[in-house]
C-alpha positions in Angstrom: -2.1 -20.3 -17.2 -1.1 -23.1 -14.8 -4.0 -26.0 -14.6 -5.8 -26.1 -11.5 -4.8 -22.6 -10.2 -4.3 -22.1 -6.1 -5.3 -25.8 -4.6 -2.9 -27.0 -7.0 -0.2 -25.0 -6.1 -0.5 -25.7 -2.8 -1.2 -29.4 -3.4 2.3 -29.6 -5.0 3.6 -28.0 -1.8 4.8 -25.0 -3.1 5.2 -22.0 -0.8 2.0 -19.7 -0.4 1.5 -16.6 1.2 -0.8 -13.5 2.3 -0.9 -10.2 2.6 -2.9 -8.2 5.0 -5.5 -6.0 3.6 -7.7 -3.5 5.3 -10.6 -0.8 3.5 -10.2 2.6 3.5 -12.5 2.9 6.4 -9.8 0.7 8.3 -7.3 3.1 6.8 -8.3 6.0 8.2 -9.1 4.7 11.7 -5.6 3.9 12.0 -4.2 7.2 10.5 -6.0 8.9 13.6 -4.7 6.7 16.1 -1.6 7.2 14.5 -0.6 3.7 14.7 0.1 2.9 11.1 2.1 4.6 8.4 1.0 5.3 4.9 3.1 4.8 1.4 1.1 6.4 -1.8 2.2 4.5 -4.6 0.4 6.6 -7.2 2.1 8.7 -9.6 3.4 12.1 -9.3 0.1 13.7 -10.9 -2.2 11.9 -9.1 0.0 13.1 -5.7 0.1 16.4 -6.2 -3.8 16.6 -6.3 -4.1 15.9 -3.2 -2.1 13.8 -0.2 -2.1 12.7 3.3 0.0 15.0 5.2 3.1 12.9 6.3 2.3 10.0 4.1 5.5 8.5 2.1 5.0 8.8 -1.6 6.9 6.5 -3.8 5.0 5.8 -7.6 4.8 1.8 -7.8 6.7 1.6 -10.2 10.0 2.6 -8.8 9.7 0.1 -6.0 10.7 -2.2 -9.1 14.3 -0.8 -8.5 14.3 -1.8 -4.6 13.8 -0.8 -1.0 14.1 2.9 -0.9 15.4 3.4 2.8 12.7 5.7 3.9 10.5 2.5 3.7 12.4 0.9 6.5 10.9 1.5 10.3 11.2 -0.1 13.5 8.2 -1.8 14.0 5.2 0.3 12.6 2.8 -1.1 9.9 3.3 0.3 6.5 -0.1 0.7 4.7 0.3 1.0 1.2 -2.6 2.8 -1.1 -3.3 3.7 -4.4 -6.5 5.1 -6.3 -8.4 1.5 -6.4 -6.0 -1.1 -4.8 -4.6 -2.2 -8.2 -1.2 -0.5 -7.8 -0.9 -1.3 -4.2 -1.7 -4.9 -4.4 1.5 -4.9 -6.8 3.4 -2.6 -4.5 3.1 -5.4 -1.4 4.4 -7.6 -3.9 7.2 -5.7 -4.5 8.2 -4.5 -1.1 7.8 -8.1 0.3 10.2 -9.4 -2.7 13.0 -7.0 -1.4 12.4 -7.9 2.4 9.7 -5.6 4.0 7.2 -7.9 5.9 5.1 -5.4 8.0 2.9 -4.2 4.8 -0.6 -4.0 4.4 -2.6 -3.5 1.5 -5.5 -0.9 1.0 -7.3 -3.5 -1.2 -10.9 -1.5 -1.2 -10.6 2.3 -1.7 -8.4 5.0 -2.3 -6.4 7.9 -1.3 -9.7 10.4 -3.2 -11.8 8.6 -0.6 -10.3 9.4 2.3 -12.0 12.8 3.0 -15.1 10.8 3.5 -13.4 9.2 6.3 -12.3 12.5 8.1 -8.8 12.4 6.4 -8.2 15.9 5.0 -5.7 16.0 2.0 -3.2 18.5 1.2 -2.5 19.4 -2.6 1.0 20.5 -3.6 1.7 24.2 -4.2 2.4 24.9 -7.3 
């Protein structure tokens, strides 16, 4: 582990940066005003139980691999969510390393939780 953590890093002038993060309250608000869109980087399973209709749905995994081109936009916000926020936090990473800057991670929640908010999932047909 490096000595001194974060003020160190930035005391040796190293390059530091942030990624936005919004709840799952947040998330939802901006589903309905439509002014955000939404990757689902869990796995295959955990999509099939249940999705947001029109969301993108890459596992976070494969993002190790690049920037698959149905990531790219012209301007709108990509949110990315998982179960917890584990998976997305190291989706960001991912999709910033291979050039995408207009992410956002879904740090508190998950995708099961957005029904709560009003956000009605969609399971896939078997």
């Amino acid at each position: 582990m490096f000595a001194g953590g974060a003020d160190a890093w930035r005391d040796a002038g190293l390059p530091v940066e942030s990624t936005a993060a919004i709840d799952i309250s947040e998330l939802a608000e901006r589903l309905r005003r439509g002014d955000i869109r939404l990757l689902d980087v869990r796995d295959d399973e955990e999509w099939d139980e249940g999705h947001v209709n029109g969301s993108l749905h890459v596992p976070y995994y494969d993002l190790r691999d690049g920037l698959p081109d149905e990531l790219r936009n012209g301007g709108t916000p990509l949110a990315v969510a998982c179960s917890a926020g584990n998976r997305s936090s190291i989706a960001v990473s991912l999709l910033r390393r291979a050039g995408l800057d207009d992410v956002i991670n879904v740090a508190d929640g998950g995708i099961a939780e957005l029904p709560e908010e009003g956000i009605e999932l969609v399971r896939k047909r078997p």
